[in-house]
VEXZA-235929 format. One line per field, with one value per residue: residue number from 1; residue in one letter; x, y, z of N, C-alpha, C, O in turn. Coordinates in nm, 4 decimals. Each point is the difference from the previous one (the first is absolute). Layout:
loro = [NUM / ...] $
torza = [A / ...] $
n_u = [X / ...] $
n_v = [Y / ...] $
n_w = [Z / ...] $
ca_u = [X / ...] $
ca_v = [Y / ...] $
ca_w = [Z / ...] $
c_u = [X / ...] $
c_v = [Y / ...] $
c_w = [Z / ...] $
o_u = [X / ...] $
o_v = [Y / ...] $
o_w = [Z / ...] $
END
This chain:
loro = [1 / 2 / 3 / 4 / 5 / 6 / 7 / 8 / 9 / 10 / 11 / 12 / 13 / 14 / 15 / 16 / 17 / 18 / 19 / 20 / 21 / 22 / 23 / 24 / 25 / 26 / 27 / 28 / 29 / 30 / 31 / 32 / 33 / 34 / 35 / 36 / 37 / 38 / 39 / 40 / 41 / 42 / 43 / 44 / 45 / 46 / 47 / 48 / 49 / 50 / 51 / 52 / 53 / 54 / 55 / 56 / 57 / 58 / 59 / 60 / 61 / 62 / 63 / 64 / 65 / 66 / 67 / 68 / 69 / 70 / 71 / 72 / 73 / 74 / 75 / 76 / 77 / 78 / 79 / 80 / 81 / 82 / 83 / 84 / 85 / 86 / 87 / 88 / 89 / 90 / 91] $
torza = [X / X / X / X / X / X / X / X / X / X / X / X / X / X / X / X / X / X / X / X / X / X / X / X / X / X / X / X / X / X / X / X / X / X / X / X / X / X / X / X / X / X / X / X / X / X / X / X / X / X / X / X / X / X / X / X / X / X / X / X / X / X / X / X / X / X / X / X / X / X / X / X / X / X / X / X / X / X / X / X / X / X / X / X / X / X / X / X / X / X / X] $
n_u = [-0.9076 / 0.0494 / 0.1970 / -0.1043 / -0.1969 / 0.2009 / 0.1554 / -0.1621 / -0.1557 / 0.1553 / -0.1041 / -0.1485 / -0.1694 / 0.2054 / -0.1769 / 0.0034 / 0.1943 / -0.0972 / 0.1054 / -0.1191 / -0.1720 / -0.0318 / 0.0395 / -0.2039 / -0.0629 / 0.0831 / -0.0399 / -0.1951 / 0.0028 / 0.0766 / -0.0756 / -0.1799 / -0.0751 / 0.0392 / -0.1919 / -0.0604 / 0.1311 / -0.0167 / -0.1646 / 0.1148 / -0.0008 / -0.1930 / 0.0648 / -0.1453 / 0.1181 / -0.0571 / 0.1928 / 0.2084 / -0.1199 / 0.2365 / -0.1065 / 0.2139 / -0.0747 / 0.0773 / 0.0644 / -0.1254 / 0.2032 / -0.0836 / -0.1243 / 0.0062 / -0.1975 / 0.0141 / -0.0429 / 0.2252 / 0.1630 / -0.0531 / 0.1707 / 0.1002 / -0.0461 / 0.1979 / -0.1228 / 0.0437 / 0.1995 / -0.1940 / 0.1986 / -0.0953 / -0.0268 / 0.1172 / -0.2027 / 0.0512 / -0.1821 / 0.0165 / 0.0903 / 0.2258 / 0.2053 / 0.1127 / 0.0090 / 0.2161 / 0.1689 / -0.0002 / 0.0044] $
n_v = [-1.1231 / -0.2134 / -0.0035 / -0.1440 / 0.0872 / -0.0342 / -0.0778 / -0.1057 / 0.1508 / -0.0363 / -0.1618 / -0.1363 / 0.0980 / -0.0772 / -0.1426 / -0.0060 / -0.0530 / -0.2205 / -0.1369 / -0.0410 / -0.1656 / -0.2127 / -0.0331 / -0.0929 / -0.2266 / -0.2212 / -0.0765 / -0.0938 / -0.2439 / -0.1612 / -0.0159 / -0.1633 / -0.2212 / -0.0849 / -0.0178 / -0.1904 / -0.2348 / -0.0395 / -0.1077 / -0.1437 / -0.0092 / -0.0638 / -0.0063 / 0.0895 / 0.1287 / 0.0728 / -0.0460 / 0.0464 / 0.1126 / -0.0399 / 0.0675 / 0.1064 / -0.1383 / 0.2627 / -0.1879 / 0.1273 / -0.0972 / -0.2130 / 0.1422 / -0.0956 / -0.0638 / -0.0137 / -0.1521 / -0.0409 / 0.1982 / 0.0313 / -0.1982 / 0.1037 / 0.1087 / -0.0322 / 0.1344 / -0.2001 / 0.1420 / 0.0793 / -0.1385 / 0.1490 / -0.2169 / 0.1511 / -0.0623 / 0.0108 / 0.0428 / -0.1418 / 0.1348 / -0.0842 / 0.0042 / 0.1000 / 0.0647 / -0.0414 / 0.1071 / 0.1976 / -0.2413] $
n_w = [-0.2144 / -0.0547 / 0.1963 / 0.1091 / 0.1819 / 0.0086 / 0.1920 / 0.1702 / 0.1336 / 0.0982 / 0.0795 / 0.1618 / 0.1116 / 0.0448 / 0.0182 / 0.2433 / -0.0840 / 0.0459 / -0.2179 / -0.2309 / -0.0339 / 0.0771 / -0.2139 / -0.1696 / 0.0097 / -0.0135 / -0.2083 / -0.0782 / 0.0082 / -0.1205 / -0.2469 / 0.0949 / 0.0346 / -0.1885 / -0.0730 / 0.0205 / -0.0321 / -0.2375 / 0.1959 / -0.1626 / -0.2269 / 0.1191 / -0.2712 / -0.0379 / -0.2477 / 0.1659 / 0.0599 / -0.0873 / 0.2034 / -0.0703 / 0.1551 / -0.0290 / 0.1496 / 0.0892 / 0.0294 / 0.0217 / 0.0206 / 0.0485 / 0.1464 / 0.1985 / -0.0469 / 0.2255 / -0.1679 / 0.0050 / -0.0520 / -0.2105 / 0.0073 / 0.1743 / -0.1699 / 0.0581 / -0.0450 / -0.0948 / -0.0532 / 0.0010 / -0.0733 / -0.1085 / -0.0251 / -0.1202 / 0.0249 / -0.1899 / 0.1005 / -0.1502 / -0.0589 / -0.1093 / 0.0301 / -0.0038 / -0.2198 / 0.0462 / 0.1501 / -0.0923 / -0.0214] $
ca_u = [0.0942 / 0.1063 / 0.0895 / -0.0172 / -0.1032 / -0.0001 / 0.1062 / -0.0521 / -0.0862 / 0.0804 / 0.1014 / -0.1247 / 0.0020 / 0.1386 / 0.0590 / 0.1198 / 0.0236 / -0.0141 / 0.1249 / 0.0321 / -0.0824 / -0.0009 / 0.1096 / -0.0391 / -0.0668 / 0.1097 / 0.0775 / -0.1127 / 0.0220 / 0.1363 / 0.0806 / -0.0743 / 0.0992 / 0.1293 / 0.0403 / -0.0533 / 0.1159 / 0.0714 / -0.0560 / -0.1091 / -0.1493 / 0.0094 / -0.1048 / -0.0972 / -0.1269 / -0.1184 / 0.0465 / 0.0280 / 0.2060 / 0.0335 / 0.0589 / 0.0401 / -0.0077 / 0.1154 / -0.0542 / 0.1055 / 0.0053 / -0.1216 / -0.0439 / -0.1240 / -0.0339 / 0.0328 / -0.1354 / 0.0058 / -0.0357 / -0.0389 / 0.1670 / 0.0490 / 0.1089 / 0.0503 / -0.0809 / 0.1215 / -0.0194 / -0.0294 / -0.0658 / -0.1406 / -0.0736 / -0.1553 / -0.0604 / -0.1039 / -0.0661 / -0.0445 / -0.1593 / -0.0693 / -0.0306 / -0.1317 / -0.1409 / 0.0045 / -0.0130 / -0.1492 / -0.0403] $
ca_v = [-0.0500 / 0.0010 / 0.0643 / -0.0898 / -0.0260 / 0.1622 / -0.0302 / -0.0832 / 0.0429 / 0.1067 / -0.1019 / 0.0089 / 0.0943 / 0.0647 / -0.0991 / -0.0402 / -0.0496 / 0.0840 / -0.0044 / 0.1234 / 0.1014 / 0.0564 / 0.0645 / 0.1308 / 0.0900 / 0.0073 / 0.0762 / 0.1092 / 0.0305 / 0.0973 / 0.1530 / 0.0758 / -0.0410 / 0.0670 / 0.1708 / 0.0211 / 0.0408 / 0.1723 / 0.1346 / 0.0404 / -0.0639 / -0.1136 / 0.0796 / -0.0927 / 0.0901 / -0.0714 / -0.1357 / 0.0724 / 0.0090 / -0.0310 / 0.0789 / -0.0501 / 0.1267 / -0.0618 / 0.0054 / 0.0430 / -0.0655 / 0.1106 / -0.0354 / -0.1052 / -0.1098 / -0.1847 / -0.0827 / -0.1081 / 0.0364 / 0.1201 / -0.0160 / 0.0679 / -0.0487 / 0.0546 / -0.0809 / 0.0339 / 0.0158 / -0.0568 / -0.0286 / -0.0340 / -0.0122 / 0.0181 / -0.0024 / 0.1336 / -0.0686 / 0.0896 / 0.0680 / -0.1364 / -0.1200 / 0.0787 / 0.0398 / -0.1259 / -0.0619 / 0.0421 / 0.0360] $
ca_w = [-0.0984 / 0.0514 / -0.0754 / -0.0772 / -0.1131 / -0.0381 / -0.1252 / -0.0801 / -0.0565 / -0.0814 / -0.1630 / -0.1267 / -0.0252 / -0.0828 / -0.0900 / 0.0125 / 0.0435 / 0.1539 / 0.0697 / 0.0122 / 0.0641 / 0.1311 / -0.0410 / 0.0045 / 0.1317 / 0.0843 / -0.0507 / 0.0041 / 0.1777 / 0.0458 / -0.0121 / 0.0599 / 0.1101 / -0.0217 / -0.0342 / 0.1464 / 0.0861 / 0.0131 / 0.0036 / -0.0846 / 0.0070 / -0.1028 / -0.0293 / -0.0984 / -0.0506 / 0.0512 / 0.0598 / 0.1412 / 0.0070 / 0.0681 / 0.0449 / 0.1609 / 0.0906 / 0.0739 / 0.1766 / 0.1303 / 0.1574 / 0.0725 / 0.0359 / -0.0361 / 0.0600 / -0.0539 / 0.0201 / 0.1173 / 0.1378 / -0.0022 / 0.0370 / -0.1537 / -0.0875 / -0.0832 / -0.0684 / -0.0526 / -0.0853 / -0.0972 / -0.1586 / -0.0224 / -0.1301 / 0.0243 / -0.1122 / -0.0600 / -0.1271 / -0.1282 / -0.0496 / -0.0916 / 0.1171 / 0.0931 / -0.0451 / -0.0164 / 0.1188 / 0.0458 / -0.1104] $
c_u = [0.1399 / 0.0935 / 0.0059 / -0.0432 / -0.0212 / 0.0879 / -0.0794 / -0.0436 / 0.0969 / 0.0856 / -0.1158 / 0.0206 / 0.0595 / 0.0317 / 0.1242 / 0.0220 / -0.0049 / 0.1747 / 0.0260 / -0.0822 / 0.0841 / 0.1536 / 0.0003 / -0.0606 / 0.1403 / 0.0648 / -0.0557 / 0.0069 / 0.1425 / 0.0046 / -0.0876 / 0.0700 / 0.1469 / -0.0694 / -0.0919 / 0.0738 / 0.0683 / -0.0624 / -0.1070 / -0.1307 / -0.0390 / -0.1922 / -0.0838 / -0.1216 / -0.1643 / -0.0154 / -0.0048 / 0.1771 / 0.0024 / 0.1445 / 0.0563 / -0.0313 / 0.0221 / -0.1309 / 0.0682 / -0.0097 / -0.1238 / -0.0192 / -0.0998 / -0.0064 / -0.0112 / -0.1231 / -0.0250 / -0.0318 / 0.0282 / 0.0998 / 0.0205 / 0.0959 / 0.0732 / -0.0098 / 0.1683 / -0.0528 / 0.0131 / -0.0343 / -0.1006 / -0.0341 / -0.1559 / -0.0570 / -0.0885 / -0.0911 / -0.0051 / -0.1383 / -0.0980 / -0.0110 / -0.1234 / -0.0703 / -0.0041 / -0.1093 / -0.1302 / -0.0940 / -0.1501] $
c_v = [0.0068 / -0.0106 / -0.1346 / -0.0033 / 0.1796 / -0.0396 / -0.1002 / 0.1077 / 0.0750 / -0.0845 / 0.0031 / 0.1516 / 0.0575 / -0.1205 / -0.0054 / -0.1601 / -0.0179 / 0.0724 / 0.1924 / 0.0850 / 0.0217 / 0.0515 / 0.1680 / 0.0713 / 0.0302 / 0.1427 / 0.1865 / 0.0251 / 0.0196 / 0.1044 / 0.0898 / 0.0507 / 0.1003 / 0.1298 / 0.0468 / 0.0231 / 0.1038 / 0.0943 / 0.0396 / -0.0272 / -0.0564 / 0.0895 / -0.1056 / 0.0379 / -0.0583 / -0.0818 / 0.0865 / 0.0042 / -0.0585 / 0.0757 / -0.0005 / 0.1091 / -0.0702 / 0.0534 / 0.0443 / -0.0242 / 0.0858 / -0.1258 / -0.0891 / -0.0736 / -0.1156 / -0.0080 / -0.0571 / 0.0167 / 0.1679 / 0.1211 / 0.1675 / -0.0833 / 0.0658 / -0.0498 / 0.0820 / 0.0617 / -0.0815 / 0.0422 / -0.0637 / 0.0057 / 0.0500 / -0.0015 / 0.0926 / -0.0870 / 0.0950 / 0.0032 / -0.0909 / -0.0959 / 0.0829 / -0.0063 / -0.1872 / -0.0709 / 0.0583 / 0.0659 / 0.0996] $
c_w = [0.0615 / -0.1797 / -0.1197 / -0.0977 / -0.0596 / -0.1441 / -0.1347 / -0.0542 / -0.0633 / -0.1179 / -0.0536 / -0.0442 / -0.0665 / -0.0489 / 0.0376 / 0.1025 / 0.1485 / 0.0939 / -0.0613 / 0.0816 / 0.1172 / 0.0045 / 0.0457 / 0.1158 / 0.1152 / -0.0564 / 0.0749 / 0.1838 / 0.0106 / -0.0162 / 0.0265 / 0.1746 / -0.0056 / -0.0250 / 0.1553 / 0.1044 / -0.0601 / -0.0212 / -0.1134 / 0.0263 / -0.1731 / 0.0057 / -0.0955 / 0.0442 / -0.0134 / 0.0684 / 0.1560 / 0.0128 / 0.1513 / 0.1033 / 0.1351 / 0.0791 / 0.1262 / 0.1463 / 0.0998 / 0.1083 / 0.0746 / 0.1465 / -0.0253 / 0.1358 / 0.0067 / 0.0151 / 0.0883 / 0.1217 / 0.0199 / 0.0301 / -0.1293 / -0.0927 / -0.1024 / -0.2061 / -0.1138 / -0.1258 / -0.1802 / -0.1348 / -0.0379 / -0.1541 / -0.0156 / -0.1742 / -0.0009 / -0.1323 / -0.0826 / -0.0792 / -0.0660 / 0.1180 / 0.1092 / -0.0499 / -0.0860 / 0.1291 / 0.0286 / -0.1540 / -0.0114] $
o_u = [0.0351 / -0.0393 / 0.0594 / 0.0412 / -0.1042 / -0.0283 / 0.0374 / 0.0503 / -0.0547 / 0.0793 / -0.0042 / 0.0952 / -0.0665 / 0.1164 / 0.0749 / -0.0916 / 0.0452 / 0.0137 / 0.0569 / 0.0382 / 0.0522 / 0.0417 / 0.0643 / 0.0042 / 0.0127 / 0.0418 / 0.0686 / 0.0011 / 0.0274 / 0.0343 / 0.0264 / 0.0511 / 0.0276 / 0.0848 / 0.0046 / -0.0118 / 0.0466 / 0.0241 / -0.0924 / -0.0529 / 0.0690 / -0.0756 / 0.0705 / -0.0827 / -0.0207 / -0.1199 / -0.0898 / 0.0955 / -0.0918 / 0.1090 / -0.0744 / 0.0232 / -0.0165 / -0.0615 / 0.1039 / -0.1053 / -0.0069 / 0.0508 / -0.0508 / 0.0971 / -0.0134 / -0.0472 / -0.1139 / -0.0739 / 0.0357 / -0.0263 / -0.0404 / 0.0622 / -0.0761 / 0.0721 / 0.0277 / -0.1129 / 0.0969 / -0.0945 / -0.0002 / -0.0006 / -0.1020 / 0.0888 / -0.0629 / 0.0626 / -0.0108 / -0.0907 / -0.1222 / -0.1125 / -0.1054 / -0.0826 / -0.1062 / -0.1026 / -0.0668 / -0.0284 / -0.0416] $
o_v = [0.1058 / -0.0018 / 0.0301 / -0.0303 / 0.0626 / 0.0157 / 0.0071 / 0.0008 / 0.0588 / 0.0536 / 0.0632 / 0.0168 / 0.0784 / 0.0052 / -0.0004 / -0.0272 / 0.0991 / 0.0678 / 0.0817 / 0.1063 / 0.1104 / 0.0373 / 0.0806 / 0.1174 / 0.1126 / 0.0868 / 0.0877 / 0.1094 / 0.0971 / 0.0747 / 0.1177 / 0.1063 / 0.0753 / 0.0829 / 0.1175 / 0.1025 / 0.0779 / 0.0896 / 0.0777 / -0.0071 / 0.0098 / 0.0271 / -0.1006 / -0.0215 / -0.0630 / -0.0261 / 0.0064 / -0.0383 / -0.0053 / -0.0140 / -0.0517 / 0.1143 / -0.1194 / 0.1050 / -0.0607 / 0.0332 / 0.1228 / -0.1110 / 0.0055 / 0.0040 / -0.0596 / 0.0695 / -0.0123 / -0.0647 / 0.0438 / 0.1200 / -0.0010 / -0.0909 / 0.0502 / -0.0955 / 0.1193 / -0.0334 / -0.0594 / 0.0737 / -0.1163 / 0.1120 / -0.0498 / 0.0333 / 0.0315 / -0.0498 / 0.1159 / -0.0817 / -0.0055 / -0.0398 / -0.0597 / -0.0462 / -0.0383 / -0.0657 / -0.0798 / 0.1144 / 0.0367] $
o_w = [0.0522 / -0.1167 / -0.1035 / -0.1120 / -0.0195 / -0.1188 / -0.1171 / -0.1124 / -0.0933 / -0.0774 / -0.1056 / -0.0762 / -0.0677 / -0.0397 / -0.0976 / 0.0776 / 0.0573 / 0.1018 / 0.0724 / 0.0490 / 0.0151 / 0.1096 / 0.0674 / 0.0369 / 0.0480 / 0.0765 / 0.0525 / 0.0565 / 0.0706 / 0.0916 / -0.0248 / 0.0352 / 0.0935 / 0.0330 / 0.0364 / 0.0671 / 0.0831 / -0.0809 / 0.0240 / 0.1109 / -0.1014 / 0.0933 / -0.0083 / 0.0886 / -0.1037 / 0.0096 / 0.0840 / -0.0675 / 0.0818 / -0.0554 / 0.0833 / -0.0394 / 0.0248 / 0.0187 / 0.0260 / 0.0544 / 0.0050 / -0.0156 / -0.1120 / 0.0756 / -0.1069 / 0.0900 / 0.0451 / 0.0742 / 0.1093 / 0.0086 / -0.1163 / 0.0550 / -0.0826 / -0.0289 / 0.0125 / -0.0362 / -0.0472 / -0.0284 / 0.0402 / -0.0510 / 0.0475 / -0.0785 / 0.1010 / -0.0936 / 0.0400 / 0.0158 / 0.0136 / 0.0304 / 0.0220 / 0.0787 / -0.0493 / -0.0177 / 0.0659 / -0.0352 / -0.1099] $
END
């Protein structure tokens, strides 16, 4: 399902319009987006959370030709499923 046909399934569903739905969804990815870059995290109780964790500059290798590489440090989105979506997903 792409971000299209998500916004279609979210106006049937909540009986909204497709210009408020995807209102709503833009609305739901900014200020998710916004409490991520300051560090928070974004929780939805059975669903799962969403959370930043930071990577630290480490060594690595090139694929290519087996060369060391300095691999930079990094912010990382990571998801945690929650309990209803899990026992949803392996019934």
């Amino acid at each position: 399902m792409n971000k299209n046909d998500l916004i279609n399934r979210i106006a049937v569903v909540a009986e909204l319009s497709q210009t408020q739905a995807s209102d709503a969804l833009n609305a739901f990815l900014d200020i998710t987006t916004q409490s991520l870059q300051s560090g928070g995290s974004v929780s939805l109780v059975g669903f799962g959370a969403f959370k930043v964790s930071h990577r630290s500059q480490r060594e690595g290798r090139n694929p290519q030709n087996g060369l060391p590489i300095t691999i930079k440090p990094l912010n990382v989105v990571s998801f945690k499923v929650g309990s209803k979506l899990k026992k949803a997903c392996n019934p």
